[in-house]
C-alpha positions as CSV (number, residue, x, y, z in Angstrom):
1,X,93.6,101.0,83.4
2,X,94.6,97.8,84.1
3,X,93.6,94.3,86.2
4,X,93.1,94.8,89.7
5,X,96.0,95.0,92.2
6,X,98.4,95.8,89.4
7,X,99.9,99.4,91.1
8,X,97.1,101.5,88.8
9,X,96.8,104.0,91.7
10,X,100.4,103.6,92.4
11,X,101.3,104.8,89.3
12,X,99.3,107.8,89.0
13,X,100.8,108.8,92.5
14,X,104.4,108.4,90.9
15,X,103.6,110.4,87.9
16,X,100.9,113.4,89.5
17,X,102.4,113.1,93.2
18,X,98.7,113.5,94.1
19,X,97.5,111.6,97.1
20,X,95.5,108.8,95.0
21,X,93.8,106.2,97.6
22,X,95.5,102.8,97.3
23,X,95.9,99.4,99.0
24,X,96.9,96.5,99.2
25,X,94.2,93.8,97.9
26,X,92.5,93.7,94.6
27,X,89.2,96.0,94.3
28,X,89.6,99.2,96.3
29,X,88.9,101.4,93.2
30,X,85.6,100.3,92.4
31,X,84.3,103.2,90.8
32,X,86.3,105.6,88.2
33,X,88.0,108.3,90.2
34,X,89.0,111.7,88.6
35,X,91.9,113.4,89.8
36,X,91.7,117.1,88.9
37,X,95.5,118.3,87.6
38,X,95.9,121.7,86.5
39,X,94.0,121.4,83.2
40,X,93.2,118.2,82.5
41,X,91.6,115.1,84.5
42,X,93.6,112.2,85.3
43,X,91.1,108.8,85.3
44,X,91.6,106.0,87.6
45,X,89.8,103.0,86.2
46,X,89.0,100.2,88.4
47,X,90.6,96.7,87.9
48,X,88.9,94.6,85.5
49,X,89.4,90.6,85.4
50,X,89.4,88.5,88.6
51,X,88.5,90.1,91.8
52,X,88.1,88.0,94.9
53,X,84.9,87.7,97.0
54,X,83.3,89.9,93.8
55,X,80.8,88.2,91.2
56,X,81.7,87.3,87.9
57,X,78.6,89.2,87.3
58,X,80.5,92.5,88.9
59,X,83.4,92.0,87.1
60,X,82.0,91.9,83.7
61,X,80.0,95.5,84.9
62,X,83.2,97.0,85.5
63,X,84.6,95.9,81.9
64,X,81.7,97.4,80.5
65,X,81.7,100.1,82.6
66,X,85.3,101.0,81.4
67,X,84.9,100.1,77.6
68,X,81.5,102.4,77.8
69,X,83.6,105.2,79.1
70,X,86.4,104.5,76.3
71,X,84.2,104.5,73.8
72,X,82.0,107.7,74.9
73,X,85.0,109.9,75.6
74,X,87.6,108.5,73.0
75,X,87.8,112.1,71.5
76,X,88.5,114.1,74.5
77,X,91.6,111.1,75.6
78,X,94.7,112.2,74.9
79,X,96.6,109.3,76.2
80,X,96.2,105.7,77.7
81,X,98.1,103.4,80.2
82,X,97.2,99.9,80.1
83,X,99.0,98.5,83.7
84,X,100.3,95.3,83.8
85,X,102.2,93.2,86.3
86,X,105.4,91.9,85.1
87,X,105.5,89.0,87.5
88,X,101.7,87.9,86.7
89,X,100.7,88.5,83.4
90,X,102.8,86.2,81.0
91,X,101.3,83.4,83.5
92,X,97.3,85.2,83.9
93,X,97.5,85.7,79.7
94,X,98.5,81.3,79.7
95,X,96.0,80.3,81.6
96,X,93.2,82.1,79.6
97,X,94.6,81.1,76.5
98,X,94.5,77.2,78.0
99,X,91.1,77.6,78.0
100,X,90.5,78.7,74.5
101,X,90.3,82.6,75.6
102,X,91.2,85.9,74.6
103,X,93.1,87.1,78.3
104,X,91.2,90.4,79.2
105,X,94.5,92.1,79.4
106,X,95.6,91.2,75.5
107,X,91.5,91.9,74.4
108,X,92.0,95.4,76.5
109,X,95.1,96.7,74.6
110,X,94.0,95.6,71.2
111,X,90.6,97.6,72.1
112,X,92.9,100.5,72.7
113,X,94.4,100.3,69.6
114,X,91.5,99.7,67.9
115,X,89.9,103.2,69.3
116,X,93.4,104.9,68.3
117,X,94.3,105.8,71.7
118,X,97.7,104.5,71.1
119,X,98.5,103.0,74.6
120,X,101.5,102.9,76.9
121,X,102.3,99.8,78.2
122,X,103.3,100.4,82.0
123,X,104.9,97.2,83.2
124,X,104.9,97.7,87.0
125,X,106.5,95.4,89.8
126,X,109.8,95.2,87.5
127,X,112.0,95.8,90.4
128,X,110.6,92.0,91.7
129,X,111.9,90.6,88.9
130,X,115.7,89.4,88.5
131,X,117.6,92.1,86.4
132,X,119.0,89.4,84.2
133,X,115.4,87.8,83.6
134,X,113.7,91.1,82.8
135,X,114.7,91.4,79.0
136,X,112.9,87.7,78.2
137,X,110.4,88.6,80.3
138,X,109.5,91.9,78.4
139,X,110.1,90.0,74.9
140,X,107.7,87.7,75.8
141,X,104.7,90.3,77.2
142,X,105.0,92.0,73.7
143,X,104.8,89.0,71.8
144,X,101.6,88.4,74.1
145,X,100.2,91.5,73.3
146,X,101.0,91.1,69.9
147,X,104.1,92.9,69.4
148,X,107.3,91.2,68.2
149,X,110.5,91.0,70.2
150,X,112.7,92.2,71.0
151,X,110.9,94.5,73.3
152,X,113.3,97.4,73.2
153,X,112.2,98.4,69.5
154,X,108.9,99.3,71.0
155,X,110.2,101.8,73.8
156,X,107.4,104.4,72.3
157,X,105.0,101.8,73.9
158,X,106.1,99.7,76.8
159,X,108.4,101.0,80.0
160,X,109.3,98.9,82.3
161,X,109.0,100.2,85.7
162,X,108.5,99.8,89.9
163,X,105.8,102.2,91.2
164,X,106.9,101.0,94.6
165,X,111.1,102.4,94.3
166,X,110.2,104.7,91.4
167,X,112.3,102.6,89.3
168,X,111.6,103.7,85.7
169,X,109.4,106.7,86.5
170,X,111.7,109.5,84.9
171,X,111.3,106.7,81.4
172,X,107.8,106.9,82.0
173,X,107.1,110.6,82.2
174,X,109.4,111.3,79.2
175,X,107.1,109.3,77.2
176,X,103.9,111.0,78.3
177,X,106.2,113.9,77.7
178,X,106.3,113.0,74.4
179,X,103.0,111.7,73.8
180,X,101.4,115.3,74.9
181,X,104.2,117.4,72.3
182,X,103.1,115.2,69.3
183,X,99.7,116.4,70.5
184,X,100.5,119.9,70.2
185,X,99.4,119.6,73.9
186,X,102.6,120.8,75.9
187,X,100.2,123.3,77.7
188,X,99.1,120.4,79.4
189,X,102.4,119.3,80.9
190,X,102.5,120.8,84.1
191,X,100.5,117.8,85.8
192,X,103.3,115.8,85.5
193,X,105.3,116.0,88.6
């Protein structure tokens, strides 16, 4: 899950190598898609926050819509991926917080946590960001999410990566790789191409 046009899609293509619909403006997963692999259901979650030329009215019924979902099927989730775009969010997370708000991003993860669905943080777009910027950049998303820096003490949780170049991929399926053995859910690895 993630705010729209943050490479959610993207990133289930990387990791299943199923042909997941995606484009190029915010909003073209509306609805919650399944993606049937091998035993277990991959969920694409449409983008929550701003969506342009959609309601405000719209874009609260797809946050409830989601935290519905996460809260009727927390027991059969075996992991979460909260995607974020490393170029916008530091800047999306200031501007709510100018106006006195929780950003929907930082409310999302904490709701997460709070079900104990221990999330991943996918931090897409990296490769548009300068290699020698990227460690402040990631110190300062898990301070926003609540996390202290530096960033690399929390490599269970956060990978950097580029859904585009597949930059950081391999990380990221290690991780889920990891997440699903803890489970005692190794059975369930063969989705992951």
């Amino acid at each position: 899950m993630g705010r729209s046009n943050v490479g959610k899609s993207s990133v289930i293509r990387q990791l299943t190598g199923k042909r997941v619909r995606v484009g190029r403006k915010p909003g073209v997963t509306r609805r919650i898609a399944r993606y049937r692999c091998g035993k277990i259901d991959i969920v694409d979650m449409p983008g929550f926050g701003f969506m342009a030329g959609v309601s405000r009215e719209a874009q609260e019924q797809v946050k409830t819509e989601i935290v519905r979902y996460l809260e009727q099927n927390r027991e059969r989730i075996l992991l979460t991926m909260e995607v974020i775009d490393a170029r916008a969010f530091s800047e999306i997370v200031e501007r709510w917080e100018r106006r006195g708000r929780i950003p929907v991003d930082v409310e999302m993860f904490s709701f997460l946590q709070e079900l104990k669905l221990n999330p991943i943080v996918v931090v897409n777009k990296i490769d548009l960001i300068y290699p020698q910027d990227r460690n402040a950049l990631l110190d300062d998303i898990c301070e926003k999410l609540g996390m202290s820096s530096p960033w690399r003490q929390w490599l269970d949780v956060v990978v950097p990566i580029s859904a585009k170049t597949g930059e950081g991929v391999v990380t990221l399926k290690k991780l889920v790789r990891q997440r699903l053995r803890e489970l005692g859910q190794e059975r369930l690895l063969s989705w992951l191409k």
